[in-house]
TIMI-2910 file (N, C-alpha, C, CB; in pm, 1 decimal, decimal comma, always signed):
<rs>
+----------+----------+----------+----------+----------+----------+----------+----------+----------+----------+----------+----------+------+
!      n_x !      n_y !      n_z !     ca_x !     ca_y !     ca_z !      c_x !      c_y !      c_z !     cb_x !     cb_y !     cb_z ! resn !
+----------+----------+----------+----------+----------+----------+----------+----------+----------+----------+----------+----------+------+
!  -1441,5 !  +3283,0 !  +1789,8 !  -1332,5 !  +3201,9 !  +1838,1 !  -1249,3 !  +3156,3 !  +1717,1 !  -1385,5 !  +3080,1 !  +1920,6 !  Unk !
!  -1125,9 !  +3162,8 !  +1733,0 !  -1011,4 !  +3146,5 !  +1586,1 !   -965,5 !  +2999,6 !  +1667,4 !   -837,7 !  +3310,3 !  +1552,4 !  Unk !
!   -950,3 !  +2933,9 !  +1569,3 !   -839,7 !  +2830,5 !  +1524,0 !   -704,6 !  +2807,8 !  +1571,2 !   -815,4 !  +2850,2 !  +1405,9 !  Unk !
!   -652,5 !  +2740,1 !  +1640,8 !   -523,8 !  +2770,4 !  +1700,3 !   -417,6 !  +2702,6 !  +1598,9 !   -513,7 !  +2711,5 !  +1858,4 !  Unk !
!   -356,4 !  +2764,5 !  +1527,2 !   -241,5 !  +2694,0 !  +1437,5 !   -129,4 !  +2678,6 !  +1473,3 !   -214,1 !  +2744,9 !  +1331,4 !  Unk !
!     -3,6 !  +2609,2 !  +1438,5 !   +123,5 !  +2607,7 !  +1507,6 !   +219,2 !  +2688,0 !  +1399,8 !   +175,5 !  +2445,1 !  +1544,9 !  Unk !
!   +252,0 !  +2776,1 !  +1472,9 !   +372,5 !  +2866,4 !  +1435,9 !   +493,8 !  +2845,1 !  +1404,4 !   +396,6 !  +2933,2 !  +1510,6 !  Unk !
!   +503,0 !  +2712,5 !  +1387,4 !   +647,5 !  +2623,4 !  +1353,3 !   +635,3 !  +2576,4 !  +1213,3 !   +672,8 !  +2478,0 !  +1455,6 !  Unk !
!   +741,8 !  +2562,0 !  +1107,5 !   +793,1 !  +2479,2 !   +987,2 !   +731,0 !  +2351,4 !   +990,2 !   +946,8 !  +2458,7 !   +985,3 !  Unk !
!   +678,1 !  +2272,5 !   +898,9 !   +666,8 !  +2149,9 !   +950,5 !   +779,9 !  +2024,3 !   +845,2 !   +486,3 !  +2121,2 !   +947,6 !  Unk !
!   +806,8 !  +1972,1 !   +938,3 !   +909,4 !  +1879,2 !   +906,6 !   +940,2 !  +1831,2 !   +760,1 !   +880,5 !  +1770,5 !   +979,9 !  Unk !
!  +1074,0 !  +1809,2 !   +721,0 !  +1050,4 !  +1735,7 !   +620,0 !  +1001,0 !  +1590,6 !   +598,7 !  +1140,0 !  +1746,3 !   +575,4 !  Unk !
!   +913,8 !  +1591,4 !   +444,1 !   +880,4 !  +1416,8 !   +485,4 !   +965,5 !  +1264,6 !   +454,7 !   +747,6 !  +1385,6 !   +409,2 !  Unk !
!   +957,1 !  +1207,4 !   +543,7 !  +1056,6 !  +1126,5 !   +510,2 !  +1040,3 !  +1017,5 !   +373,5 !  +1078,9 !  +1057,1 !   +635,9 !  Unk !
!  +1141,0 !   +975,6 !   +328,4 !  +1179,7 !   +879,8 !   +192,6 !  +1236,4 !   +770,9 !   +262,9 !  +1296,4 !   +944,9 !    +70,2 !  Unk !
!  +1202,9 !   +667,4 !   +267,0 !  +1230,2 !   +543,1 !   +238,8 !  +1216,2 !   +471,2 !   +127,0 !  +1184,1 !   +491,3 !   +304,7 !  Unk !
!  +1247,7 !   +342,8 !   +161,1 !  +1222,4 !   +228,6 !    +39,3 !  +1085,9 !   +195,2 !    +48,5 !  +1311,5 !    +83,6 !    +51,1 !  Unk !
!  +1028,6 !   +294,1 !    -40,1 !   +841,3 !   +271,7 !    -78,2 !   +875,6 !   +141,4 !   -152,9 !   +735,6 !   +418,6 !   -206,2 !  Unk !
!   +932,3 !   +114,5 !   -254,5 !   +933,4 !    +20,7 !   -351,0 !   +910,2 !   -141,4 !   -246,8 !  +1094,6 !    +42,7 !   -448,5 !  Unk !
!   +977,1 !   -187,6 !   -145,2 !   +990,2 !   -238,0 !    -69,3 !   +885,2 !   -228,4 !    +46,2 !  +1092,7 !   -216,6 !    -58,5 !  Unk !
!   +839,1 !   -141,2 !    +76,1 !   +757,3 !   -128,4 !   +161,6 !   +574,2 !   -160,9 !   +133,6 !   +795,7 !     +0,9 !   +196,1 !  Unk !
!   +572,2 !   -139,4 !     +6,0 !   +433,0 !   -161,9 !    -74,7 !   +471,5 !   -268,5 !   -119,3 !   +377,3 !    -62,8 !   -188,0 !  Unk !
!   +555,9 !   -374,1 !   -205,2 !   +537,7 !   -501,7 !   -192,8 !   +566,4 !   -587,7 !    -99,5 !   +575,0 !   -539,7 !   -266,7 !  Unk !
!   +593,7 !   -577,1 !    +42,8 !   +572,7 !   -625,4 !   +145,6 !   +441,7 !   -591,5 !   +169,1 !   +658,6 !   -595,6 !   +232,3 !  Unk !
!   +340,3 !   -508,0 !   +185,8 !   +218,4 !   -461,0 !   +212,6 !   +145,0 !   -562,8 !   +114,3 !   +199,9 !   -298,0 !   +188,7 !  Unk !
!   +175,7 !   -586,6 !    -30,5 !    +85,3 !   -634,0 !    -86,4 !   +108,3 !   -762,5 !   -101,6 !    +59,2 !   -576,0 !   -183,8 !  Unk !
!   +265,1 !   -813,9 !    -71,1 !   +257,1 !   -986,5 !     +5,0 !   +159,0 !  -1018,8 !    +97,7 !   +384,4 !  -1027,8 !    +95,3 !  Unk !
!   +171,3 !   -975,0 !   +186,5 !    +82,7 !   -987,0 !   +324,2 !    -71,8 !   -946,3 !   +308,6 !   +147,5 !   -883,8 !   +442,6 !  Unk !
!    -89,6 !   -890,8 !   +194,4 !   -260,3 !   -908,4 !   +127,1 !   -286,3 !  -1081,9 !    +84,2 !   -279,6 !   -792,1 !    -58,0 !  Unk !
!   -209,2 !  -1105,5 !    -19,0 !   -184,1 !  -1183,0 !   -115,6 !   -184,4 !  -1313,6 !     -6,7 !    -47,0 !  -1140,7 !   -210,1 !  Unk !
!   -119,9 !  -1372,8 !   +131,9 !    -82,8 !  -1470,3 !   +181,3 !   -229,9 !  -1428,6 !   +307,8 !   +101,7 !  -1478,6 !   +215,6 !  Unk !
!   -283,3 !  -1330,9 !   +316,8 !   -379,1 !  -1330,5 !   +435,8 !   -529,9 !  -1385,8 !   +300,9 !   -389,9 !  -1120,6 !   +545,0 !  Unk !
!   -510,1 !  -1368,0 !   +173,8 !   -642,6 !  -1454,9 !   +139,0 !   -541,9 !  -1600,1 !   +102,1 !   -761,6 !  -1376,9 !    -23,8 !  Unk !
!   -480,6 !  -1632,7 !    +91,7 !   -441,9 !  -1748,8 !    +91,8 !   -471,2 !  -1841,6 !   +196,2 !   -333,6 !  -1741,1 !    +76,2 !  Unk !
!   -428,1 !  -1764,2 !   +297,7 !   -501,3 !  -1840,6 !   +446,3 !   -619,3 !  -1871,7 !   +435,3 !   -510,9 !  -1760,2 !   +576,1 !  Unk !
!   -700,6 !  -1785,4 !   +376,5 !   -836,7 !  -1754,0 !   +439,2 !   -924,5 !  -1854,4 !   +340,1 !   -885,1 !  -1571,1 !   +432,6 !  Unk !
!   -859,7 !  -1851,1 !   +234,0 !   -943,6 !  -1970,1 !   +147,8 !   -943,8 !  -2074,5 !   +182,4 !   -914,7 !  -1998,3 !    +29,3 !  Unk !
!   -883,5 !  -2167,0 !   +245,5 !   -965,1 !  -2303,2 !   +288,3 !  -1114,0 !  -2284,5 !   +376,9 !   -855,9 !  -2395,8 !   +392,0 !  Unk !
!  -1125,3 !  -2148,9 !   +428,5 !  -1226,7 !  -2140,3 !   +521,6 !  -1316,4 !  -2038,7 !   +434,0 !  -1176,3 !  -2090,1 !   +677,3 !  Unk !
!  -1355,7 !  -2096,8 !   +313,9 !  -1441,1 !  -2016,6 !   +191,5 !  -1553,6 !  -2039,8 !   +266,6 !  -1447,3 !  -2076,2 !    +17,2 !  Unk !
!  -1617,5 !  -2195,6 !   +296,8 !  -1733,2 !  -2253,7 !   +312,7 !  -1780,7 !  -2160,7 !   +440,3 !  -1721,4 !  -2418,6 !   +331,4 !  Unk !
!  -1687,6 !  -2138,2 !   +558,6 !  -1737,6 !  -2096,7 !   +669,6 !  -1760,8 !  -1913,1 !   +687,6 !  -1639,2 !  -2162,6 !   +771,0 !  Unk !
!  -1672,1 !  -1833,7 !   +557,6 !  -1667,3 !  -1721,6 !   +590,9 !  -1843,5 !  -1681,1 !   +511,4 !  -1509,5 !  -1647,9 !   +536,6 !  Unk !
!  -1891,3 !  -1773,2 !   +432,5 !  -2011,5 !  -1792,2 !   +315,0 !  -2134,2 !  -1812,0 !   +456,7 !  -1984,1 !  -1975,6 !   +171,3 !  Unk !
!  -2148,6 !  -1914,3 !   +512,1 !  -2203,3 !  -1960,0 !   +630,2 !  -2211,7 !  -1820,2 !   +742,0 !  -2103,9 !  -2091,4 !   +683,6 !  Unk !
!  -2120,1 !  -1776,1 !   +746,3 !  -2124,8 !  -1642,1 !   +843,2 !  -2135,8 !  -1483,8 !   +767,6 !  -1973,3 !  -1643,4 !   +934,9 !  Unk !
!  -2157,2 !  -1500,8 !   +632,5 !  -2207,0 !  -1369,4 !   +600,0 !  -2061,6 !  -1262,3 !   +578,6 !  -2317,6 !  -1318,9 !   +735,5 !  Unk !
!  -1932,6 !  -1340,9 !   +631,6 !  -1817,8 !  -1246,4 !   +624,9 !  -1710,8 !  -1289,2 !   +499,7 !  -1739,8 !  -1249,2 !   +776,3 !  Unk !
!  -1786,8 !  -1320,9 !   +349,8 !  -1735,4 !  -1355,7 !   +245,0 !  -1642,2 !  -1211,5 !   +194,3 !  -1854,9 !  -1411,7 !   +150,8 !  Unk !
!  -1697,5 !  -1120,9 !   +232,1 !  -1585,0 !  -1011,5 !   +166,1 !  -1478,2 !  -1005,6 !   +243,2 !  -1630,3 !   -860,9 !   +151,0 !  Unk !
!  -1469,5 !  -1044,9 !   +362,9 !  -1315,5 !  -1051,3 !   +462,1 !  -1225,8 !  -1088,3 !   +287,7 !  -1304,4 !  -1243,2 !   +642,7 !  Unk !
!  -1240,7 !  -1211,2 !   +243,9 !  -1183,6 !  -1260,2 !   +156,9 !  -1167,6 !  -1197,1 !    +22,2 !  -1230,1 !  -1358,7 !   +154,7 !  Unk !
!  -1228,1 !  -1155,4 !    -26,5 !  -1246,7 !  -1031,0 !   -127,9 !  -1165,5 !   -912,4 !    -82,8 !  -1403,7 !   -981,4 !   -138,1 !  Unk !
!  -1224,4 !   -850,6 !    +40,1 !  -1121,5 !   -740,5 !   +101,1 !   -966,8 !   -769,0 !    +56,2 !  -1128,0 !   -744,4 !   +276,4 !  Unk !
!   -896,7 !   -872,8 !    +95,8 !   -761,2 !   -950,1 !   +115,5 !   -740,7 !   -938,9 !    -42,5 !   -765,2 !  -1127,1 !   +194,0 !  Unk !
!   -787,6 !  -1025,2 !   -125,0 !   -765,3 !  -1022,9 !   -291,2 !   -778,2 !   -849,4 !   -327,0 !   -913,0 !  -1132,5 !   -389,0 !  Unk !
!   -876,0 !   -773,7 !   -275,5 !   -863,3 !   -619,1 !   -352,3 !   -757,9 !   -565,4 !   -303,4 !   -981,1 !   -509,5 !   -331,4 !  Unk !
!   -692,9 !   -586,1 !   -189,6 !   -607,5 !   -523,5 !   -132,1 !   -471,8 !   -592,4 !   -209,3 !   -627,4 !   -534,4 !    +26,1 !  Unk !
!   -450,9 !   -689,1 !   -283,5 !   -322,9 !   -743,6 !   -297,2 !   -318,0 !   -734,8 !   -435,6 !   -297,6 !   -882,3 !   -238,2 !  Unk !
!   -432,8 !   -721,2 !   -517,1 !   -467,6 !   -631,6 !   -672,0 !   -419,4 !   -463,9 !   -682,1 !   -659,6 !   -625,8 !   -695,3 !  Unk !
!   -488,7 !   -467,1 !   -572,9 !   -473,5 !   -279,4 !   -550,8 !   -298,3 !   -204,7 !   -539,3 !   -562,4 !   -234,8 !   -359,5 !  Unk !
!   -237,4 !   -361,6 !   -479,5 !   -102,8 !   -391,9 !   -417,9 !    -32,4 !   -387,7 !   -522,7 !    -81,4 !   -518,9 !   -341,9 !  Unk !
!    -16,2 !   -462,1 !   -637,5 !     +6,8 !   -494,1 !   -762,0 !     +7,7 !   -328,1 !   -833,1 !   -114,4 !   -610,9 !   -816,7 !  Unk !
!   -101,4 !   -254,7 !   -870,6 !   -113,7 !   -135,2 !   -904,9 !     -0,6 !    -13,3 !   -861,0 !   -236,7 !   -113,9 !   -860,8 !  Unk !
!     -6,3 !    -45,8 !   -697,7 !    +47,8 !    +55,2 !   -664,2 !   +203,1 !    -15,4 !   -642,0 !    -32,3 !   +127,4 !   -543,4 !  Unk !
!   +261,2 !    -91,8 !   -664,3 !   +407,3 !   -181,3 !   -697,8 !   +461,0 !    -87,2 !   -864,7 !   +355,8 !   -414,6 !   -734,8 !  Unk !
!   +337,4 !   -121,5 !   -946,6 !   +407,9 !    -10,4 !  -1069,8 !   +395,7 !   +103,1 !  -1046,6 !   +358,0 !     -7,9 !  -1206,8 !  Unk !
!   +295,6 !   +152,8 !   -977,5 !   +337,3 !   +274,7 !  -1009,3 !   +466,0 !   +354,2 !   -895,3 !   +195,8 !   +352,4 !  -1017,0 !  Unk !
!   +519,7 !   +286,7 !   -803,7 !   +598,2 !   +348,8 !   -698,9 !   +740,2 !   +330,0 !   -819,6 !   +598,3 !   +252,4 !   -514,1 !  Unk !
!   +718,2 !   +226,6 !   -840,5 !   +831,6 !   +158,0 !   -897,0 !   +876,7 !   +276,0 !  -1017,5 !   +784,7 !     -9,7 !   -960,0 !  Unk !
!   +806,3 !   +345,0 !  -1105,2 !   +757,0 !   +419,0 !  -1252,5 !   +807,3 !   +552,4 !  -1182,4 !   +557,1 !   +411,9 !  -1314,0 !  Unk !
!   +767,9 !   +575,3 !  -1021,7 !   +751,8 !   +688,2 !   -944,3 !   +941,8 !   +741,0 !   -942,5 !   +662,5 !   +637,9 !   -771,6 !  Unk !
!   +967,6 !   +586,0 !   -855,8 !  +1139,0 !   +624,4 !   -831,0 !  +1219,5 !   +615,3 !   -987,1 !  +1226,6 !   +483,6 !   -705,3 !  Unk !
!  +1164,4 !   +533,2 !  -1049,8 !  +1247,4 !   +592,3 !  -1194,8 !  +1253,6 !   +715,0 !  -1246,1 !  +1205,1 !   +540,1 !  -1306,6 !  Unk !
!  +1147,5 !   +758,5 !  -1188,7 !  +1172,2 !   +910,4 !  -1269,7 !  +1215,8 !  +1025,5 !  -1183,2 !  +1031,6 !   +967,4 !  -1340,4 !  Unk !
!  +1228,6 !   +966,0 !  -1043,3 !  +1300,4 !  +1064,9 !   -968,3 !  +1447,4 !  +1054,9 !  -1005,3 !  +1278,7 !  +1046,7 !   -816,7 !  Unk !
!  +1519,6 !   +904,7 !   -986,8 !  +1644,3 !   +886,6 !  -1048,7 !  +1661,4 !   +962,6 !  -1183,8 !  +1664,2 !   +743,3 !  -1067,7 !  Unk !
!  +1594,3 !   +959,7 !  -1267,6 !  +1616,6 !  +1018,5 !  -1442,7 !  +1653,5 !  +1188,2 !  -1380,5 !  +1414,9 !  +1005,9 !  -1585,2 !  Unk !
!  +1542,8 !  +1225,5 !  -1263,1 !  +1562,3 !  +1388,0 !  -1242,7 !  +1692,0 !  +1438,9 !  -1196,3 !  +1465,3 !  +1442,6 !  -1139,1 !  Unk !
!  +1699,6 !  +1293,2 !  -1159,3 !  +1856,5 !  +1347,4 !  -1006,4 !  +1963,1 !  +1348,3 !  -1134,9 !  +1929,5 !  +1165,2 !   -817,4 !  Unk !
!  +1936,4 !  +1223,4 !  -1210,0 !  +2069,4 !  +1229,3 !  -1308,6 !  +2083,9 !  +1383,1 !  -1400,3 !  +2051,9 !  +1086,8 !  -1433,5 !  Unk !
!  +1984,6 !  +1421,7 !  -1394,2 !  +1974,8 !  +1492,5 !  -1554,6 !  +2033,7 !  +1603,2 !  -1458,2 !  +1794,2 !  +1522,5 !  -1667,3 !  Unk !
!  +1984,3 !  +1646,9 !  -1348,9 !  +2060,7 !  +1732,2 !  -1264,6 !  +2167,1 !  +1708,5 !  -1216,0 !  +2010,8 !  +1762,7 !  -1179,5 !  Unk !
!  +2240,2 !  +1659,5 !  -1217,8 !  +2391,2 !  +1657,5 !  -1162,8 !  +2474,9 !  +1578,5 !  -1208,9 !  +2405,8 !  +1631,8 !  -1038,1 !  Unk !
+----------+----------+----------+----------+----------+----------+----------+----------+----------+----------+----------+----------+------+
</rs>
């Protein structure tokens, strides 16, 4: 029995404002452990202390990937210029 593949092009992928879109992603890390820390004592009490950790790696991780999108579209701009 074979594999059924689709016989069509597949789309181009779309470009947006990543730059914008990943530091909104990594605000909303950054303000969901903000919330979550007044309720240190209770997430400790229930065993769900990394909820809070999760939130901080995700808004570190956020930070990371802010330079490098950012490093990303500079050097697409440098390509577009040098070409045309």
């Amino acid at each position: 029995m074979t594999k059924w593949t689709p016989r069509h092009e597949a789309p181009e992928p779309l470009e947006g404002n990543v730059v914008a879109t990943i530091t909104g992603g990594t605000i909303v890390w950054f303000v969901l452990f903000l919330v979550q820390l007044p309720f240190y004592g209770w997430f400790d009490d229930h065993d769900h202390l990394w909820w809070l950790w999760t939130c901080l790696a995700g808004g570190g991780l956020g930070l990371i990937g802010i330079w490098y999108v950012r490093k990303r579209d500079a050097a697409i701009r440098r390509a577009q210029a040098a070409d045309g």
